[in-house]
N, C-alpha and C positions, 0 to 999 in steps of 0.2 A: 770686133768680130766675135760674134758664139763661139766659144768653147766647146769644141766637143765632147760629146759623154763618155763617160767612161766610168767604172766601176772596177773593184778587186774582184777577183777567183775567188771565192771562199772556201773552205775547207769543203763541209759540205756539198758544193756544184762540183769540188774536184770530181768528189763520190759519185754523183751523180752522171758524173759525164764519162768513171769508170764503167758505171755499169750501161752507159750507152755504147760504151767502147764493148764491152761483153755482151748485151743482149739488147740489142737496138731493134726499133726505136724508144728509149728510153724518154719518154715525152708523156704531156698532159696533152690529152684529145677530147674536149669540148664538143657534143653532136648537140646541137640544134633541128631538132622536128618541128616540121610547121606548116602551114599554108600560103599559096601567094606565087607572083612571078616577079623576080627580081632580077632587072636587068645586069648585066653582065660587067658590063663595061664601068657601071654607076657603083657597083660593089670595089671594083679593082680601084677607084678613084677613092672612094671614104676608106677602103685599108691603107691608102697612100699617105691621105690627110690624117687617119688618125694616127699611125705609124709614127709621122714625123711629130706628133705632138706627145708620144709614148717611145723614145726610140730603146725602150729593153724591148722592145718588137724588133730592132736589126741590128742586132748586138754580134759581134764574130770573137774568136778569142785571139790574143794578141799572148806578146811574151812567151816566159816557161818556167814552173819551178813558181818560187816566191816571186817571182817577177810578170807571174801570169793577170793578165784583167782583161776582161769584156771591153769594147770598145764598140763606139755607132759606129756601123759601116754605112749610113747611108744612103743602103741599099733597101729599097720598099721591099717587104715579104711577099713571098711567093703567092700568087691566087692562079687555080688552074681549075677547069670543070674537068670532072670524071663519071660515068655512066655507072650509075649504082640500081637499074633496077630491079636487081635480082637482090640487093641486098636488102635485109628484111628489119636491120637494126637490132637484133637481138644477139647476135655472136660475130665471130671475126667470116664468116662462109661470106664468101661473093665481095669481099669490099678490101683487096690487096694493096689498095690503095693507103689504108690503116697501117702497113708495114714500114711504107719508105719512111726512112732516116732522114732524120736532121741535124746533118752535121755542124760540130762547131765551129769549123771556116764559112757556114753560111750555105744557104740560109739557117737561121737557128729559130722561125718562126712560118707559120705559112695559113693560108686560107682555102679549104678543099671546097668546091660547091658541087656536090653531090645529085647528081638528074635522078628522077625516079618516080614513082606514082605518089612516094611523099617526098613531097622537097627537103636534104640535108643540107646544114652549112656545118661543117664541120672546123675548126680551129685549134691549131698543134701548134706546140713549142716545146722546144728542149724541157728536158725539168733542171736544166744546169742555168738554163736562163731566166725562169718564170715557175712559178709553182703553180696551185688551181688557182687562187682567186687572183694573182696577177695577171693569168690568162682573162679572168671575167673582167676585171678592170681594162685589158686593151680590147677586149669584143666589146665593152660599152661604149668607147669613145666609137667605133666604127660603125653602131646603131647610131648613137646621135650626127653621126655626119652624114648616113643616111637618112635623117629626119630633117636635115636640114640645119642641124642646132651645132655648135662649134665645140669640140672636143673639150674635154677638160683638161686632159694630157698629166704629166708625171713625170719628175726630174729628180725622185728620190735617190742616191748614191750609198743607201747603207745597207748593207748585208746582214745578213741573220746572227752572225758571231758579234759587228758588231753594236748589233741592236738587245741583244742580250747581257752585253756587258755592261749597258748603262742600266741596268735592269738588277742585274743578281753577279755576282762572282763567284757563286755557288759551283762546283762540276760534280760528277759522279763516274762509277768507275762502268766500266761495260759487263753486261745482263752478263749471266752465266750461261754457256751453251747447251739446256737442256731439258728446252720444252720442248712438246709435242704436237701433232698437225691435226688439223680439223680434221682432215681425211687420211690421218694414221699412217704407216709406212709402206711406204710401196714400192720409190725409188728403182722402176725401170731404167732411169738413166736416159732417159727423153727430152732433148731440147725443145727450148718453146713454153707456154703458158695456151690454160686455156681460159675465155670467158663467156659469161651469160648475162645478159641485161633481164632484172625484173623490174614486174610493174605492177605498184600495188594501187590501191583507189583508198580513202578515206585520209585518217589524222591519226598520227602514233604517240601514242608519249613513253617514255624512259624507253626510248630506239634502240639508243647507243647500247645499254644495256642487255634490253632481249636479244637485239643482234649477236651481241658480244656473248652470252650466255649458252645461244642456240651455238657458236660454234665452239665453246668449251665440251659443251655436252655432246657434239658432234667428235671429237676429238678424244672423249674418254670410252667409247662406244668400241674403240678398236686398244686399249692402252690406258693404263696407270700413267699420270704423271702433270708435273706441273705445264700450266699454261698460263702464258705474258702477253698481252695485248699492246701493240702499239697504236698510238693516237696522234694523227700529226696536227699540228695545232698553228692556226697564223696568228703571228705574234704582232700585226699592222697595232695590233687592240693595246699594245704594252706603252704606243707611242700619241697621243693625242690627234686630230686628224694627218696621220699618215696615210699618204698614197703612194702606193706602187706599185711596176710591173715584177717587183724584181721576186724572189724566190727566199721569200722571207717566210719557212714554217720551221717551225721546230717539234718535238714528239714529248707527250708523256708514254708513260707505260704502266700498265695497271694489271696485276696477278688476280685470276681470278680460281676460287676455290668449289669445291661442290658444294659447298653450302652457302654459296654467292645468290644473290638474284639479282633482275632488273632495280629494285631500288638500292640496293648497295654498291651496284657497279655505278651506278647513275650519282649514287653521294661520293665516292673516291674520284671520280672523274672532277666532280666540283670543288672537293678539297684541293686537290692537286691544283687546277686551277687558280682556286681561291690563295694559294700560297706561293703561285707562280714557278712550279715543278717544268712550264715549257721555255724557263730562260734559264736552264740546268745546262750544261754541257759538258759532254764524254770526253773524259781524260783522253790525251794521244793526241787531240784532233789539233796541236800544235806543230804537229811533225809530218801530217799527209801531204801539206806543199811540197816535201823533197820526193815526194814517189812521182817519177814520170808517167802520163796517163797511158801509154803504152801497156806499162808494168801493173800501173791500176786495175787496167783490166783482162791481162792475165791472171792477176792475185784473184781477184773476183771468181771469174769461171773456176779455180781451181778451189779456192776456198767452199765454196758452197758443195762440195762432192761429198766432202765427209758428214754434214748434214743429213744430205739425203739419205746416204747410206745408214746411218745410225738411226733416224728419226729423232733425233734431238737436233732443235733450232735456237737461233737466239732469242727471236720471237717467235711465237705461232700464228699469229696473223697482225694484220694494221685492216685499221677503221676509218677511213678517212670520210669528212661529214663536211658538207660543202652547204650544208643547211638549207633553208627554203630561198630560191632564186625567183627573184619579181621579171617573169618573163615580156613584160611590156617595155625593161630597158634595153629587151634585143628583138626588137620589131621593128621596119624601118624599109623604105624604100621599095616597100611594094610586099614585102615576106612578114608574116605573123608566126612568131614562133609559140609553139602550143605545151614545148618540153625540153629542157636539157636536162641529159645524161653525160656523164665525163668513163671513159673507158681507162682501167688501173695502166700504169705504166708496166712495161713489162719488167718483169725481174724472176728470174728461173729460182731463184733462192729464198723466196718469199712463199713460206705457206700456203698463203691463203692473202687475199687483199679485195676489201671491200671498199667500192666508192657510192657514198650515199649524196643524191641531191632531191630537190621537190617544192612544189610550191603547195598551198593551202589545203589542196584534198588529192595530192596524188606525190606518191613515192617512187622515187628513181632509185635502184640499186645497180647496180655490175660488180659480178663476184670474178675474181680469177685465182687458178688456181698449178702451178708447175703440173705438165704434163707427167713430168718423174712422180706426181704422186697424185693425177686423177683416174687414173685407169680404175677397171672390175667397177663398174657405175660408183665410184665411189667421189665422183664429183657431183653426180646429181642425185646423189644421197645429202650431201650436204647444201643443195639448194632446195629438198626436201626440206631437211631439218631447219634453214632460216623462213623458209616459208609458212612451216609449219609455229613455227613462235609470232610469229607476226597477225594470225588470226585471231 
C-alpha cells in the first residue's frame, strides 16, 4: 500500500501561515490571460489527475507545535467558475473573488476559471503550502493532462530549512529596524494593501536593478535614510534536478545607497548568489515551532504598528522575479495562454512588494503597496517613478 505524503511545518510556513492568520489570503495567485473555450468539466478532471500525481496541491495541516506537518488529504482542489467581466485585470476592483482564504484545514490550493471578454484561469495556494514556482510546477502537470500527455508529478519531502542545511550552516542575525519606504511615511492606519499590474512591451536588462533603484530613489524623495531590499530566491537550483510543489524559497537582502546603480545592484545580487547568501538563515528561527499560530498572528498585526507609525522597517520593499515563463507549457485543452502575471501576497507590513514575470518581449510587473502608506497619490507616484526607469 502507498504511503501517504506527508511533509514537516517548517519554520518559515509557520510565518507564513501567521500572516495568513493576520491578513488573509495570504497566497500565490497565478492569473493566466488567454484565448480559447475550455471545457469545464475537462479542466476539473486534469486538476484532479494532475493533483494526485503533485499531492502538495491537497495538503491540510495536521498536529501542533513541533508536532505540526502537512499531510495529503486526498481531497482534489477546489475548481469553481466565477463571473469576472467587469474585471479588467489590472487592480483588485470587480474580482472579490481574489479575497477568499485558503485555509489550512483545506482546501489549501484551488483553481478559479474566471468568464469574461478575456478568458482568466487563475491558480491560488497557500504560501504555507507552495511558493511561486511550486505553484508553476503544479499548473504544468494540469496543461499536460489537458494536452493529453501524462503528468510528471512530484514527491519531494524536503523543506526549505532543510534544504539549506545540506548546503551551508552559515545563519545570520535579523536586519536592523530602520529603513525607509518607497512611498515615505504616511501611516493612516488603514487595513489592507493596495495593487496595480503593469505592462511593459520590449527586453530589459539589469531589471532587478533599475527596479530596485527607482524605488530607492522613490523613497529618499520624502526622507534621509537607509534602504534594504529583499530578494526571494528558489533554492530547487542548490539541489541537482529537484522538483517540487512544496515552498522551497529563501531571501537575500541587498542595501542599496545613493550612489548605487542598475550595474552594481545587478553585481551584489550575483555575488551574493555566487557565494550562496540564499542558504543563510535568521537566528531564532529554531524557536517559532513553540508559538501557536493563533498567537502568530496576533504578534504579527501587532508588531507591524510600530513600523508604520515610525517609518522605519525591516525591509523597505522585496522583489520577487519569477523570470521569463514559456507560456506554451500552460496551453491545453482548448485555452492559449498569451500571459501570466502573479498578484504579491498580501501582507500590511511590507512596504512595498514587486512581482515580476514575462516572456521574450513583454513584462509583467504588480506592485503593492499597505494602504497605511499609499494615500495623497503617493502610490501612483511610485508606479510613476518604476515606470519612469524602465524607459
Amino acid at each position: 500500500m502507498k504511503q501517504r505524503f506527508e511533509r514537516p511545518l517548517s519554520a518559515t510556513e509557520r510565518i507564513w501561515l501567521g500572516f495568513d492568520g493576520a491578513f488573509s489570503p495570504y497566497a500565490n495567485q497565478a492569473v493566466l490571460e488567454g484565448r480559447g473555450n475550455l471545457d469545464f468539466e475537462h479542466l476539473k478532471s486534469a486538476v484532479e489527475t494532475a493533483s494526485t500525481a503533485n499531492p502538495g496541491s491537497r495538503l491540510v495541516l495536521s498536529g501542533s507545535l513541533r508536532g505540526s506537518f502537512w499531510r495529503d488529504s486526498g481531497v482534489t482542489p477546489r475548481v469553481r467558475k466565477v463571473s469576472a467581466e467587469l474585471w479588467d485585470g489590472y487592480g483588485p476592483e470587480n474580482a472579490p473573488f481574489l479575497k477568499d482564504r485558503l485555509r489550512h484545514s483545506g482546501p489549501t490550493c484551488e483553481v478559479v476559471y474566471a468568464e469574461g471578454d478575456v478568458p482568466r484561469i487563475i491558480f491560488r495556494s497557500n504560501h504555507g503550502v507552495m511558493d511561486g514556482v511550486g505553484t508553476l510546477t503544479w499548473m504544468e502537470d494540469i496543461f499536460r493532462v489537458l494536452r493529453g500527455e501524462p503528468p510528471i508529478g512530484t514527491s519531494s519531502t524536503l523543506t526549505e530549512y532543510q534544504l539549506v542545511k545540506i548546503v551551508s550552516d552559515k545563519t545570520m542575525k535579523m536586519h536592523p529596524i530602520d529603513n525607509i519606504a518607497p512611498t515615505g511615511k504616511d501611516a493612516k492606519m488603514k487595513g489592507g494593501v493596495i495593487w496595480k499590474r503593469l505592462t511593459f512591451f520590449g527586453s530589459y536588462s539589469r531589471l532587478m536593478g533599475r527596479i530596485a533603484m527607482a524605488l530607492a530613489q522613490s523613497a529618499w524623495k520624502y526622507g534621509d535614510g537607509p534602504f534594504r531590499m529583499g530578494i526571494p530566491v528558489d533554492i530547487r537550483q542548490r539541489q541537482k534536478g529537484l522538483r517540487s510543489t512544496g515552498n522551497l524559497s529563501m531571501a537575500i537582502y541587498v542595501e542599496i545607497f545613493r550612489d548605487s546603480t542598475p550595474e552594481s545592484i545587478t553585481a551584489e545580487i550575483k555575488r551574493q548568489l555566487d557565494e550562496k547568501y540564499d542558504c543563510i538563515c535568521i537566528e531564532g528561527g529554531d524557536y517559532i515551532d513553540l508559538i501557536p499560530l493563533w498567537l502568530m498572528a496576533l504578534s504579527i498585526k501587532l508588531i507591524i504598528i510600530i513600523p508604520l507609525l515610525t517609518g522605519r522597517h525591516n525591509v523597505s520593499a522585496a522583489i520577487s522575479n519569477l523570470g521569463q515563463i514559456d507560456t506554451a507549457k500552460y496551453c491545453g485543452g482548448g485555452f492559449t495562454t498569451d500571459t501570466i502575471f502573479f498578484i504579491p501576497p498580501r501582507f500590511d507590513g511590507l512596504p512595498a512588494f514587486v512581482v515580476l514575470t514575462g516572456k521574450t518581449d513583454r513584462l509583467e510587473m504588480t506592485v503593492s503597496v499597505p494602504n497605511s502608506l499609499a494615500g495623497g497619490g503617493r502610490f501612483e507616484r511610485l508606479l510613476d517613478d518604476i515606470g519612469t526607469a524602465l524607459k
